[in-house]
C-alpha positions in Angstrom: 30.4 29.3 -58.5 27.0 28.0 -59.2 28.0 25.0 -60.3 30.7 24.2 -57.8 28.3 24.6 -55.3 25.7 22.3 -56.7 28.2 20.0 -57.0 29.5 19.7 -53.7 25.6 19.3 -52.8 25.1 16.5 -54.6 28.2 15.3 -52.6 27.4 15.9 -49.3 23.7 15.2 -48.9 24.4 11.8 -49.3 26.9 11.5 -47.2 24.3 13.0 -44.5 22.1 10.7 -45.4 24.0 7.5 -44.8 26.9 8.7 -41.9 26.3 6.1 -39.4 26.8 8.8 -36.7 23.6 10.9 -37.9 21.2 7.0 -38.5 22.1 6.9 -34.5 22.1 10.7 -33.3 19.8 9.7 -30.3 22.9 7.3 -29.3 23.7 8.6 -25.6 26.8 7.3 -24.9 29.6 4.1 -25.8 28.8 2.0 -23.8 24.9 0.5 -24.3 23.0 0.1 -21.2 20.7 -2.4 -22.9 21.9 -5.1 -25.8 19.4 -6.8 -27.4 20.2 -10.1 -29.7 18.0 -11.1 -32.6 18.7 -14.6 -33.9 16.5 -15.9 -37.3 17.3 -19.4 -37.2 18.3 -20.5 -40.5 17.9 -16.9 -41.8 20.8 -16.0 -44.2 21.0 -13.1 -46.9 18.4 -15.2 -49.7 16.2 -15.8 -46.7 16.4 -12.2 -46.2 15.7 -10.9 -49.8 13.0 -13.2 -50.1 11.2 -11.3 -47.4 12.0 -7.8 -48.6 11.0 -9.0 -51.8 7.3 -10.4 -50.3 6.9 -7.3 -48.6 7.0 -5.5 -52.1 10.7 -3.6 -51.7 11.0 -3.0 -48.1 12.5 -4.4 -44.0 12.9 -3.2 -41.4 16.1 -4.6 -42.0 17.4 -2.0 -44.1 17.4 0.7 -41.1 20.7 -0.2 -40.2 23.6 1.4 -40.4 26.2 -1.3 -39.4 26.6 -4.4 -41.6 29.0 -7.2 -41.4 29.9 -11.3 -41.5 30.1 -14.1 -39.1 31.6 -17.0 -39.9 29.9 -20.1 -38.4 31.8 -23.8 -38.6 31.4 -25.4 -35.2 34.2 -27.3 -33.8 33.3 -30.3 -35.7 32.1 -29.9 -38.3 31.9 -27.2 -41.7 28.4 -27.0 -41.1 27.0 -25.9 -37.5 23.8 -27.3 -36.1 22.0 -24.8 -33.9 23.1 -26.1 -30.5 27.1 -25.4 -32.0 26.1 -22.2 -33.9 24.1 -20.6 -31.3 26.7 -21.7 -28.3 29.5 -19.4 -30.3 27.5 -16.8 -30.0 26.5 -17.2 -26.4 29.9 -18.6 -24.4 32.5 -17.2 -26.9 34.0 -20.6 -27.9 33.1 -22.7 -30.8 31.6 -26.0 -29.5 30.6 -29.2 -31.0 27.5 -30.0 -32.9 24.7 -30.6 -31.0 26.1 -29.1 -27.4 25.0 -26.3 -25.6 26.7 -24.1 -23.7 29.8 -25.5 -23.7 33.0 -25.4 -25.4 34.6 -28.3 -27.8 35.9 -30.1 -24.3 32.1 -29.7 -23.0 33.4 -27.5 -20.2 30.4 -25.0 -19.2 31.3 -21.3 -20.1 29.5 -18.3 -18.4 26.9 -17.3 -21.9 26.1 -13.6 -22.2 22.9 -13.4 -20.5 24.5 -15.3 -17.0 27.4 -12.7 -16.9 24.5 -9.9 -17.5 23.0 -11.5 -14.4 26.2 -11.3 -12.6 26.6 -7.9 -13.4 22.7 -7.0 -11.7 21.2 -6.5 -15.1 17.7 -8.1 -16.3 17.5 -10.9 -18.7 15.4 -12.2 -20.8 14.4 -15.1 -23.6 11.6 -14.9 -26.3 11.2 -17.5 -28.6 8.5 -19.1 -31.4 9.8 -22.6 -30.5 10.2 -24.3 -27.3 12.4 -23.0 -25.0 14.4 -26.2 -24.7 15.0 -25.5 -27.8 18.8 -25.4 -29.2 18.9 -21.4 -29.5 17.5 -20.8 -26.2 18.9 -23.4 -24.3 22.2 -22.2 -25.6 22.3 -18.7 -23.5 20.8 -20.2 -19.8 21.9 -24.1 -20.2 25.0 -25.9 -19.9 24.8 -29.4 -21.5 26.6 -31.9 -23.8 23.6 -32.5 -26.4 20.8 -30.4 -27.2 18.3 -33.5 -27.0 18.9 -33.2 -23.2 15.7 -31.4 -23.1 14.8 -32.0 -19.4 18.1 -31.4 -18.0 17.9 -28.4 -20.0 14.8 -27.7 -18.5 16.2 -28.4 -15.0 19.1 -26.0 -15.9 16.5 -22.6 -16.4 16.1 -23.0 -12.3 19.7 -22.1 -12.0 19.5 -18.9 -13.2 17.9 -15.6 -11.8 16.5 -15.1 -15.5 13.5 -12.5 -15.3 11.7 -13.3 -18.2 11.0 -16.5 -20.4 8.5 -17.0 -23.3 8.1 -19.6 -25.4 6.8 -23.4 -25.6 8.2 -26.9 -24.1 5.9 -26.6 -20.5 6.0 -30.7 -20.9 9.2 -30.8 -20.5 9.0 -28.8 -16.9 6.1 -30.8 -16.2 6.1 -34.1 -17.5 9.4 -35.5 -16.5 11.3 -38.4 -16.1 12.4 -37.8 -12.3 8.4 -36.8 -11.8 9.1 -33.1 -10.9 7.1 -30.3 -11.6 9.5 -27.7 -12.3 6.9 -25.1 -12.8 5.9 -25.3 -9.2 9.4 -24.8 -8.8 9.3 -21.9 -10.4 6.4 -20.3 -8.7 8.3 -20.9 -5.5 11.0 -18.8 -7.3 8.2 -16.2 -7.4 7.8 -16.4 -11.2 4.4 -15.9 -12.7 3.2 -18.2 -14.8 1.3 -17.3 -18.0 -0.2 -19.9 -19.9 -1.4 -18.0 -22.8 -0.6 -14.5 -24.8 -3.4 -12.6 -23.2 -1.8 -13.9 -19.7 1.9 -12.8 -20.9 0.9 -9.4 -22.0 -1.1 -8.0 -19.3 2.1 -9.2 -16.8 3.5 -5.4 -15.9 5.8 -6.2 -13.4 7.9 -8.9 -11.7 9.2 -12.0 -13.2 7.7 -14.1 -15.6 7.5 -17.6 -17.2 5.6 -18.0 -20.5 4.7 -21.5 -21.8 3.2 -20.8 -25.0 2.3 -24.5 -26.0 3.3 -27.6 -24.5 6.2 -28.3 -27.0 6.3 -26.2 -30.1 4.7 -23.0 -31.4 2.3 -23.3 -34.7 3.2 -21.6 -37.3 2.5 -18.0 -38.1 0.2 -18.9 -41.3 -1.5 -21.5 -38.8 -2.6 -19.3 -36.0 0.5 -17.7 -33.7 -0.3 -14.1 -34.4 1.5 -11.8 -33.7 2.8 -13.6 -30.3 6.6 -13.0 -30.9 5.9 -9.0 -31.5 3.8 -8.7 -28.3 6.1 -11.4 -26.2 8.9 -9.0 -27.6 7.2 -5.9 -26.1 6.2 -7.5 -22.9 9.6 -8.7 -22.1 10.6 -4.5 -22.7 8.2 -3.2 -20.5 9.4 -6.1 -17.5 13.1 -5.4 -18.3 13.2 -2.0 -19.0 12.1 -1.5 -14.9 15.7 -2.5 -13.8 17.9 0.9 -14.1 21.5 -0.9 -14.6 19.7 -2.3 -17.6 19.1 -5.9 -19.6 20.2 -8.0 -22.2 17.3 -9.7 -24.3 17.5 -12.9 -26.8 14.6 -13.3 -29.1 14.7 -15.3 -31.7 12.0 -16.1 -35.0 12.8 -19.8 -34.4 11.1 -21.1 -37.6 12.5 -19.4 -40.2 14.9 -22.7 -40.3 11.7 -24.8 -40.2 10.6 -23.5 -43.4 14.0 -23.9 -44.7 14.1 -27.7 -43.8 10.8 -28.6 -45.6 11.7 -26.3 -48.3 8.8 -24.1 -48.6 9.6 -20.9 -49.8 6.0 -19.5 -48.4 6.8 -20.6 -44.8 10.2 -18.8 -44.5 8.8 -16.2 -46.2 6.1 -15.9 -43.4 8.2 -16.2 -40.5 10.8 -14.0 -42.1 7.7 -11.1 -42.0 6.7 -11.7 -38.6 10.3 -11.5 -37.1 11.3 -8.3 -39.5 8.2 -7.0 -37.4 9.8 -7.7 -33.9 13.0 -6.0 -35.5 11.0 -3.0 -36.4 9.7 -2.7 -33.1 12.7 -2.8 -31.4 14.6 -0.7 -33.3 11.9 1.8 -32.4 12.6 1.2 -29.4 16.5 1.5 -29.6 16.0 4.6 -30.8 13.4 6.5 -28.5 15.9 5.1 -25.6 19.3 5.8 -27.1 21.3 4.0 -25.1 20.6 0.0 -27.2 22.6 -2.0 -28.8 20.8 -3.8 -31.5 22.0 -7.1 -33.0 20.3 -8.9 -36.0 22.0 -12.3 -36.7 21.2 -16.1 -37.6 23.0 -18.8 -36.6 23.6 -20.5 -39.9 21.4 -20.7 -43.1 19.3 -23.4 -43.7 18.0 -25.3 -47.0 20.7 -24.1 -49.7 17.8 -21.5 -50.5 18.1 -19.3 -53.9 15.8 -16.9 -55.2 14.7 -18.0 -59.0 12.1 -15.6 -59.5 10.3 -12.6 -58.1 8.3 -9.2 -58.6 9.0 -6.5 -55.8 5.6 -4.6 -57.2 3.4 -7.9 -56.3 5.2 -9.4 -53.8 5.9 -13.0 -55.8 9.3 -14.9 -54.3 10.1 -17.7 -56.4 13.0 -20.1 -54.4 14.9 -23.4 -54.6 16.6 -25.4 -52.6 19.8 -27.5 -52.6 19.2 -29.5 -49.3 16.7 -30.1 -46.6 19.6 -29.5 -43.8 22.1 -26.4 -42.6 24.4 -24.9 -45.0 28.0 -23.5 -44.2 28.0 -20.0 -46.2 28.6 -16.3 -44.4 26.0 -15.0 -42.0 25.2 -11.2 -41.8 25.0 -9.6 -38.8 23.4 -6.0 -38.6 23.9 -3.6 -35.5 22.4 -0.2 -34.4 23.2 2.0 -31.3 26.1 2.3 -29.1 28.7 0.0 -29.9 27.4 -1.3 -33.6 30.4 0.0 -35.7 32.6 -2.9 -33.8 30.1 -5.0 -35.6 31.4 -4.4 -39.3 33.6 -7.2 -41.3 34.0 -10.5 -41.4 35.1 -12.5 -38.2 34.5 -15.7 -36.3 31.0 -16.1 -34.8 32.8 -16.2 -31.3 33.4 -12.5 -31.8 29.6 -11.6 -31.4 30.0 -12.6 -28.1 33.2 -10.5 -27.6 32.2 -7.4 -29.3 28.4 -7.3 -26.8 30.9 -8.2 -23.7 32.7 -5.2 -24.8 29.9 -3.2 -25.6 28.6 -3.8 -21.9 32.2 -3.2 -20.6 31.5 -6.6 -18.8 34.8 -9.3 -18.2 34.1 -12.8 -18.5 34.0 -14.9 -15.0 
């Protein structure tokens, strides 16, 4: 008897351990109140592993329970660009390289975050890059090509979005038709921060963040911690509307380090937005009732890991190209709704499967 019973032990604590429906006990119902998207540009699984392995074994990462695939070709081409890649995962259609927020016909689809807004939830964008940028523009623009950047711009005023953080003010400011869409957005009764200390002592109301006026250094050359404490600043604005919010934030230049094929930038970046992902989770979980999304877009630099020590932190990596590459992307969930998140499926589906989680229709 003894030993049966030591046996079956050794079974079932395991089993404990890892059940999906014990990782999310706190979960408080289906349906998520909250969804929260977070894109690594260019992050794919060596990308991943390279920062586990620099952070001597460990991610934030690893904390959940609900792993799967996305598939990411655009419409045109084997390998997406960001505009295409991130579109699919905003409108539910695949598009074209280079568009954003349309489909392969360049009609404009309703993205996630507009049919949150429909639906009276909050909304928000946090970025490390501009927020003309492909990723961002994706969710709040409607455009043929991603180097549209003012239009893009122009496009931000059309939304009720509540929260913003990022760079690109020059392209709100220093325009072509010789608009200042920043007063335009103070008339919308946005406040404006021009710096971090500005965007985190915002408490309440809505809130426009330019960062830089184009792009965001890099962590290793002075950011901070700016996407962690953008992050939390956008969760104490959203978190004030009771029907709830859906949040974008994405560690933008992860795919920057893959494109000059330095092993110590992505590495870097890969650190500071497994940060943000610790924090939210923490956040998932004290609330209970958020879905949590981890995802990239598409991979960037054909980077391999050649060499490593988890006790000292070395990463050793190659690379096969300075562009995108077309291989699987994971996609990690926690909270109500993440099982639907396991397998391997178009990256249209992410869209599908956080429509479903809301219990949202598209319009």
């Amino acid at each position: 008897m003894k030993i049966r019973f030591f046996s079956t032990l050794l079974v079932t604590i395991p089993f404990l351990t890892l059940c999906p429906s014990f990782a999310q006990k706190n979960a408080k119902s289906k349906h998520p109140k909250n969804v929260i998207l977070l894109i690594g540009d260019g992050m794919g699984t060596a990308q991943i592993y390279a920062g586990l392995t620099a952070n001597k074994g460990s991610l934030n990462l690893e904390r959940f329970p609900y792993v799967g695939f996305h598939k990411n070709q655009s419409a045109d081409d084997y390998v997406t660009d960001s505009g295409a890649g991130a579109t699919a995962l905003a409108i539910g259609y695949k598009a074209n390289n280079g568009a954003i927020g349309v489909d392969s016909t360049n009609q404009a689809r309703p993205t996630i975050l507009e049919i949150a807004e429909h639906n009276k939830l909050s909304t928000g964008l946090v970025v490390t890059c501009s927020m003309t940028h492909a990723t961002p523009a994706s969710f709040i623009a409607h455009q043929p090509k991603r180097t549209m950047v003012e239009e893009i711009a122009a496009d931000f005023l059309k939304t009720d979005v509540d929260v913003f953080i990022g760079g690109g003010r020059k392209h709100f400011t220093q325009r072509a038709d010789g608009k200042n869409l920043v007063d335009s957005l103070r008339a919308k009764n946005y406040q404006i921060a021009s710096s971090l200390p500005e965007v985190t002592k915002t408490t309440s109301g809505k809130l426009a963040g330019f960062l830089a006026d184009e792009e965001l250094p890099k962590f290793s050359e002075g950011r901070g911690d700016q996407l962690l404490q953008s992050t939390q600043t956008a969760l104490q604005l959203l978190t004030q509307n009771k029907k709830g919010f859906f949040l974008m934030v994405e560690g933008s230049q992860i795919d920057w380090g893959g494109h000059a094929n330095d092993t110590q930038y992505i590495v870097n970046e890969m650190l500071d937005f497994d940060k943000v992902i610790g924090a939210v989770l923490d956040f998932a979980q004290k609330d209970g009732n958020t879905l949590v999304i981890v995802t990239a877009d598409h991979e960037t630099g054909g980077f391999a890991l050649v060499g490593g020590d988890m006790k000292t932190g070395k990463v050793e990596g190659q690379f096969v190209t300075k562009h995108h590459t077309g291989v699987m992307i994971p996609v990690f969930a926690y909270g109500p709704g993440s099982e639907a998140f396991s397998g391997i499926y178009p990256n249209t589906k992410i869209f599908d499967k956080m429509l479903n989680a809301f219990g949202f229709k598209a319009y």
